[in-house]
Short mmCIF file of the C-alpha atoms (twelve columns), coordinates in Angstrom:
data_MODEL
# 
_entry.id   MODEL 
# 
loop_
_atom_site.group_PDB 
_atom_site.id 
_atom_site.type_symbol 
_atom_site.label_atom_id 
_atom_site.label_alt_id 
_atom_site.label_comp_id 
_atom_site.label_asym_id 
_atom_site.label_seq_id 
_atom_site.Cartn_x 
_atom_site.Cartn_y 
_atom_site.Cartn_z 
_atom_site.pdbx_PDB_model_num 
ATOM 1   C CA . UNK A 1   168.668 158.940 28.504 1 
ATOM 2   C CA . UNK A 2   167.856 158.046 32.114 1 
ATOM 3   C CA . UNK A 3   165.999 159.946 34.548 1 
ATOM 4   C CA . UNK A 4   168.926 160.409 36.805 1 
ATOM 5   C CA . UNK A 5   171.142 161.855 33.580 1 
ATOM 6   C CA . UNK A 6   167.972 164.055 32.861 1 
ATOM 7   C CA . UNK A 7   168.246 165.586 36.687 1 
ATOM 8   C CA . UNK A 8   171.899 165.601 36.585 1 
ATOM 9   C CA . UNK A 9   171.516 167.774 33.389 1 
ATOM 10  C CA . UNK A 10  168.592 169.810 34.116 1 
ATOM 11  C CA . UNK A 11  170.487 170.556 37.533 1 
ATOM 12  C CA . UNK A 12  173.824 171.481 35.871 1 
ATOM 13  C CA . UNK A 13  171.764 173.890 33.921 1 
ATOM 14  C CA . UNK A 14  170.258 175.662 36.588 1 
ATOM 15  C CA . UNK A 15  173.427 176.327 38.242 1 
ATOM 16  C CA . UNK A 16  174.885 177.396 34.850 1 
ATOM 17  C CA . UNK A 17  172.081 180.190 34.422 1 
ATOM 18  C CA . UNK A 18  172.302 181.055 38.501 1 
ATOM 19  C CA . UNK A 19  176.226 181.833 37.622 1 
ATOM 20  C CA . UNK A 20  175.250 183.604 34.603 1 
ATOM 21  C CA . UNK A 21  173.222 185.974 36.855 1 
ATOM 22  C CA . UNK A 22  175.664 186.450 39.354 1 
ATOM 23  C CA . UNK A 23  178.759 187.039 36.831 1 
ATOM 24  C CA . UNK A 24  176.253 189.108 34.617 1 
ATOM 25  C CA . UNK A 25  174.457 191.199 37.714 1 
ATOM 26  C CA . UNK A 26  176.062 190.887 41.151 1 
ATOM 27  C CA . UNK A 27  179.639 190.815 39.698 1 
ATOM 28  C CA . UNK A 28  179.338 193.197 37.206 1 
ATOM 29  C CA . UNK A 29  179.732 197.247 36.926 1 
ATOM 30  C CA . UNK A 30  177.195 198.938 34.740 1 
ATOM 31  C CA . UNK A 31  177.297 202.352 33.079 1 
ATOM 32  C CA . UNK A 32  174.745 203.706 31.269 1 
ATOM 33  C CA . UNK A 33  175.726 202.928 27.863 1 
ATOM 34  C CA . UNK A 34  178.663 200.543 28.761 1 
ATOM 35  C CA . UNK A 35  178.277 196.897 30.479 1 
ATOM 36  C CA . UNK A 36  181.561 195.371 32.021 1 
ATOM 37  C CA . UNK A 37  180.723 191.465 33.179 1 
ATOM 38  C CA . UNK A 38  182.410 188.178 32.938 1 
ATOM 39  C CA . UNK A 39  179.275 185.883 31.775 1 
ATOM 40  C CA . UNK A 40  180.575 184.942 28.439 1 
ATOM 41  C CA . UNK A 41  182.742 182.808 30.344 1 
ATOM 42  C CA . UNK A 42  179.592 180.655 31.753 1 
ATOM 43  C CA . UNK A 43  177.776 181.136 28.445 1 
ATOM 44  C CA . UNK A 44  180.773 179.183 26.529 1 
ATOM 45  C CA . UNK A 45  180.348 176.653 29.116 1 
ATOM 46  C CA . UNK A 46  176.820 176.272 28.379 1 
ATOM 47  C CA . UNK A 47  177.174 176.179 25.309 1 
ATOM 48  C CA . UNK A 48  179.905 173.368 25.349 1 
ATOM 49  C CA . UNK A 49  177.107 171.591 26.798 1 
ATOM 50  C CA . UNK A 50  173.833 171.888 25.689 1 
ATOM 51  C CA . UNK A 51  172.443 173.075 22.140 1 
ATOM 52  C CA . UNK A 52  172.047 176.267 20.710 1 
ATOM 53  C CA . UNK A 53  168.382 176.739 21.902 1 
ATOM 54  C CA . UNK A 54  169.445 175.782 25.617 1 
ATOM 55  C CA . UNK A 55  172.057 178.029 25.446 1 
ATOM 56  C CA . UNK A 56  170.119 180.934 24.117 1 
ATOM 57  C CA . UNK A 57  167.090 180.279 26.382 1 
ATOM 58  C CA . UNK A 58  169.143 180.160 29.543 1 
ATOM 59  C CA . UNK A 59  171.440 183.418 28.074 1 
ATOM 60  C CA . UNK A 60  167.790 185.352 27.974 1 
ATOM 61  C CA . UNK A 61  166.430 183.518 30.889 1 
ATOM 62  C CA . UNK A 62  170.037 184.913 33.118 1 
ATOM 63  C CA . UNK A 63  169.395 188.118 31.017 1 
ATOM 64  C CA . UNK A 64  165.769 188.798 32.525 1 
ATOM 65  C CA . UNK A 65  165.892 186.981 36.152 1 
ATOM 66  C CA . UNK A 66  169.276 189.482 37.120 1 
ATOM 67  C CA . UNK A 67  167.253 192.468 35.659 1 
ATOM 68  C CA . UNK A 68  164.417 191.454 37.912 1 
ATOM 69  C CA . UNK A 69  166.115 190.501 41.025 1 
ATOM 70  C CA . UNK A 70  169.262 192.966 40.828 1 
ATOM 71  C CA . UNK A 71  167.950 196.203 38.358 1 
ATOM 72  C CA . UNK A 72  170.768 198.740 37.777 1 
ATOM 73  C CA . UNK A 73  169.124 200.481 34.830 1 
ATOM 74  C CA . UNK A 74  165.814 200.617 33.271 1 
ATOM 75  C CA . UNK A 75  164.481 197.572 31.870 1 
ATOM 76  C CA . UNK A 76  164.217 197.180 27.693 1 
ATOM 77  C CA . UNK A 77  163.127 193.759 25.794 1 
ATOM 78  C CA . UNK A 78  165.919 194.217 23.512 1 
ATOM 79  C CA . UNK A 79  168.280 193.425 25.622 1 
ATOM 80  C CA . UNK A 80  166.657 190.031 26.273 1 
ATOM 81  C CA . UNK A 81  167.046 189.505 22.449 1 
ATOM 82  C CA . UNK A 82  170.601 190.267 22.691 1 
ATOM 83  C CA . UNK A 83  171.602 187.983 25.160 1 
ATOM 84  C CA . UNK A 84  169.403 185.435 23.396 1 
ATOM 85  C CA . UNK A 85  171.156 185.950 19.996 1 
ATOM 86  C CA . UNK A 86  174.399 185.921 21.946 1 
ATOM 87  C CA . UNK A 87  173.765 182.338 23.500 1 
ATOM 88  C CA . UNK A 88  172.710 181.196 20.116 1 
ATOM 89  C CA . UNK A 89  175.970 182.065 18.599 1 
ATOM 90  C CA . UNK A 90  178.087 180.688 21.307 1 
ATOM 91  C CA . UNK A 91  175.993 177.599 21.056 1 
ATOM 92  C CA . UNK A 92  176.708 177.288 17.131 1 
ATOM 93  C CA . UNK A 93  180.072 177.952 17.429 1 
ATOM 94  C CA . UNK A 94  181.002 176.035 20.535 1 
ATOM 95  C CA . UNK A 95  178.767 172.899 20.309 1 
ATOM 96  C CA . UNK A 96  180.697 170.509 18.529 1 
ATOM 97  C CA . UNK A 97  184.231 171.919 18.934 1 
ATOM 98  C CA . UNK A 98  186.259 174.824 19.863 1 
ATOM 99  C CA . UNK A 99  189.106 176.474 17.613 1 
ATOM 100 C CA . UNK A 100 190.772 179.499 17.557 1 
ATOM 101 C CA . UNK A 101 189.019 180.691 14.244 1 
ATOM 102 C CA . UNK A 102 185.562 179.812 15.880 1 
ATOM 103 C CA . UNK A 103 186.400 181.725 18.685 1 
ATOM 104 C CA . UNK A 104 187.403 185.103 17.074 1 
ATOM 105 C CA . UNK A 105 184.100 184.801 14.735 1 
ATOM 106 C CA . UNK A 106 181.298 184.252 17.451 1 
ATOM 107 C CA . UNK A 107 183.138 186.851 19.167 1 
ATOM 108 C CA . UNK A 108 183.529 189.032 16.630 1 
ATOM 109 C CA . UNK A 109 179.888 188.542 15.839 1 
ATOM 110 C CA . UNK A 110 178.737 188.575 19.637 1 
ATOM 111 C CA . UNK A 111 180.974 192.237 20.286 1 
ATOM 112 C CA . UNK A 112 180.475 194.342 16.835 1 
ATOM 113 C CA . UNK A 113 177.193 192.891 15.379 1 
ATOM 114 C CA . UNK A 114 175.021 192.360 18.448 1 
ATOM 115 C CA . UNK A 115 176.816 194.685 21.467 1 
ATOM 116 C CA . UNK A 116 177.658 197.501 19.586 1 
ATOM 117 C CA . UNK A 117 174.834 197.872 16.609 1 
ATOM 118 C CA . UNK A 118 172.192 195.647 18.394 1 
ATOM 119 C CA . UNK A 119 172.738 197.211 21.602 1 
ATOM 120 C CA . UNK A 120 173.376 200.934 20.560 1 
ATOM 121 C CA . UNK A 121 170.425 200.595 19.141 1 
ATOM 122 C CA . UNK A 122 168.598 200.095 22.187 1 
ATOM 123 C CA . UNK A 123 170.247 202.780 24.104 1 
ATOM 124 C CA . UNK A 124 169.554 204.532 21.371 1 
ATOM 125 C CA . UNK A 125 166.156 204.058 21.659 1 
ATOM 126 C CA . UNK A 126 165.846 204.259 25.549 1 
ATOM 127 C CA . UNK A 127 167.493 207.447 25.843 1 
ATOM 128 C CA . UNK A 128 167.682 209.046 22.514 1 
ATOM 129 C CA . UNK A 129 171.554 209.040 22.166 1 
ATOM 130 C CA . UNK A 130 173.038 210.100 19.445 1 
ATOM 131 C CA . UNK A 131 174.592 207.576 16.984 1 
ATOM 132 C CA . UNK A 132 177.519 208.974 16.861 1 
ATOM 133 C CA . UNK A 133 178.201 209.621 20.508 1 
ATOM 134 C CA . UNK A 134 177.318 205.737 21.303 1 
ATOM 135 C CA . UNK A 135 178.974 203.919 18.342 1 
ATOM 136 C CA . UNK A 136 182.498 205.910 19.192 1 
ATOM 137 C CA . UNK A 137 182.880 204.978 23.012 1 
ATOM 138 C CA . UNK A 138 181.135 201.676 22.369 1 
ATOM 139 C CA . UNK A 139 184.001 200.447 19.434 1 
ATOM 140 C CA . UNK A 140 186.881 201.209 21.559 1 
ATOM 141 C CA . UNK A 141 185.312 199.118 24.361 1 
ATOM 142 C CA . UNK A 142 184.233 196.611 22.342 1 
ATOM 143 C CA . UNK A 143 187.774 196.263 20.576 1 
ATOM 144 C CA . UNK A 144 189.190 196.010 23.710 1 
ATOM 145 C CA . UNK A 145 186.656 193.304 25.557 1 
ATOM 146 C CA . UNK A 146 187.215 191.239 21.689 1 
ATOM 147 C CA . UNK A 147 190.867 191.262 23.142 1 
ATOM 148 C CA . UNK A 148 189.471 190.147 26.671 1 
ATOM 149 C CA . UNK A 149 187.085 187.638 25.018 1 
ATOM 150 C CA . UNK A 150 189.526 185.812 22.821 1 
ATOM 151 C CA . UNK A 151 192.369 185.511 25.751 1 
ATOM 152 C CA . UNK A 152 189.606 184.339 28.353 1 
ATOM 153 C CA . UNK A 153 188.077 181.985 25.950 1 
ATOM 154 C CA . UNK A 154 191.158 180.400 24.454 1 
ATOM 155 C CA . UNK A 155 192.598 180.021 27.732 1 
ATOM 156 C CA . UNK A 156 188.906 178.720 28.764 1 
ATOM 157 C CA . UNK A 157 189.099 175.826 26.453 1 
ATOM 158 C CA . UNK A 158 192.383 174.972 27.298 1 
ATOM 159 C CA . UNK A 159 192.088 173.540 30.566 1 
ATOM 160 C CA . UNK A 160 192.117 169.680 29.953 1 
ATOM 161 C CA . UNK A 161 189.474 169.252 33.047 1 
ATOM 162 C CA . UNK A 162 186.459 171.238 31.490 1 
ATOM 163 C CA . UNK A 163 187.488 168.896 28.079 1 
ATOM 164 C CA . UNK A 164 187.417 166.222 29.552 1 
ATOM 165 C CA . UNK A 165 184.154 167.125 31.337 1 
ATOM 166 C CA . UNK A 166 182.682 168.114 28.671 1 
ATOM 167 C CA . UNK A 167 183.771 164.931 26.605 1 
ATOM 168 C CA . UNK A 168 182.151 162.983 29.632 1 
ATOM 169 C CA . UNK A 169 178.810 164.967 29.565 1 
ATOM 170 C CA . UNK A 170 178.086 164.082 26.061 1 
ATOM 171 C CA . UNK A 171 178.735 160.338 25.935 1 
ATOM 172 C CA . UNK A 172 175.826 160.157 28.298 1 
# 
C-alpha cells in the first residue's frame, strides 16, 4: 500500500471516529439508564471498512474522547468495553459482506447481549439499581431500537454509492 492510500485511510478514519463522537455525544439525548444516539450508523461504516480491531478501537476510542470532551453522566470503564465489543461485532459481521441475517444477529447481539446485560450491569453497578427495575425499561427500548437498527442498517447498505465506495476502498 502507498503512503498516500495509508493517509487517505488513516484520514478517513479519523473523520469516521470524529462523527462517531458527534452522533454518539453532541447529537444524542442521554437518560440515566437509557442512551438514544445514531452512531451505529458510522460504526457499520467503519466497519465496512476497516477490520474488526479498527473498528473496535475507534468504537472505544469515540466512546472515551465524547465522555471527555462532552460528559453527560459519570464516567465508568465499562462502558468503554461496551462500545469496544460493539465495534468488534459490527466489524465481524460487516467486513466481508452485509445480509439481512448478519444484520439482525450483530444487532441482536449488540442490543440484548451487550446494551441490555452488559450495560445494566454497569448501571447496576454505578448506581445500585435494581435488576429488575433496569432489565424491564431497558428490553422494551432495546426491542424497539433492534426495530430502529435493522431498518437504518438495511436501508444503510442499500444505497449503491456507499457499495460502491466501499468496493473502491478495498481494491486499494
Amino acid at each position: 500500500m502507498t503512503t498516500t492510500k495509508s493517509i487517505q485511510k488513516i484520514t478517513l478514519l479519523g473523520v469516521l471516529t470524529a462523527m462517531q463522537i458527534i452522533l454518539g455525544s453532541l447529537l444524542s439525548i442521554q437518560f440515566l439508564t437509557t442512551k438514544i444516539a445514531f452512531a451505529f450508523i458510522i460504526i457499520a461504516i467503519t466497519a465496512r471498512l476497516f477490520s474488526p480491531l479498527v473498528t473496535a478501537g475507534s468504537s472505544a476510542l469515540a466512546y472515551f474522547l465524547g465522555m471527555l470532551l462532552f460528559p453527560k453522566f459519570t464516567f465508568f470503564p465499562g462502558f468503554i468495553l461496551t462500545a469496544f465489543l460493539t465495534g468488534w461485532a459490527f466489524g465481524i459481521a460487516f467486513q466481508h459482506r452485509t445480509s439481512l441475517p448478519r444484520i439482525l444477529i450483530v444487532n441482536f447481539i449488540v442490543l440484548f447481549i451487550f446494551n441490555l446485560f452488559l450495560n445494566s450491569l454497569w448501571l447496576h453497578m454505578m448506581y445500585m439499581t435494581p435488576w429488575s427495575a433496569l432489565l424491564t425499561t431497558r428490553f422494551i427500548q432495546e426491542v424497539i431500537t433492534f426495530v430502529i437498527y435493522t431498518v437504518a442498517l438495511v436501508m444503510l447498505f442499500k444505497i449503491p454509492i456507499l457499495n460502491q465506495l466501499t468496493n473502491r476502498f478495498h481494491e486499494n
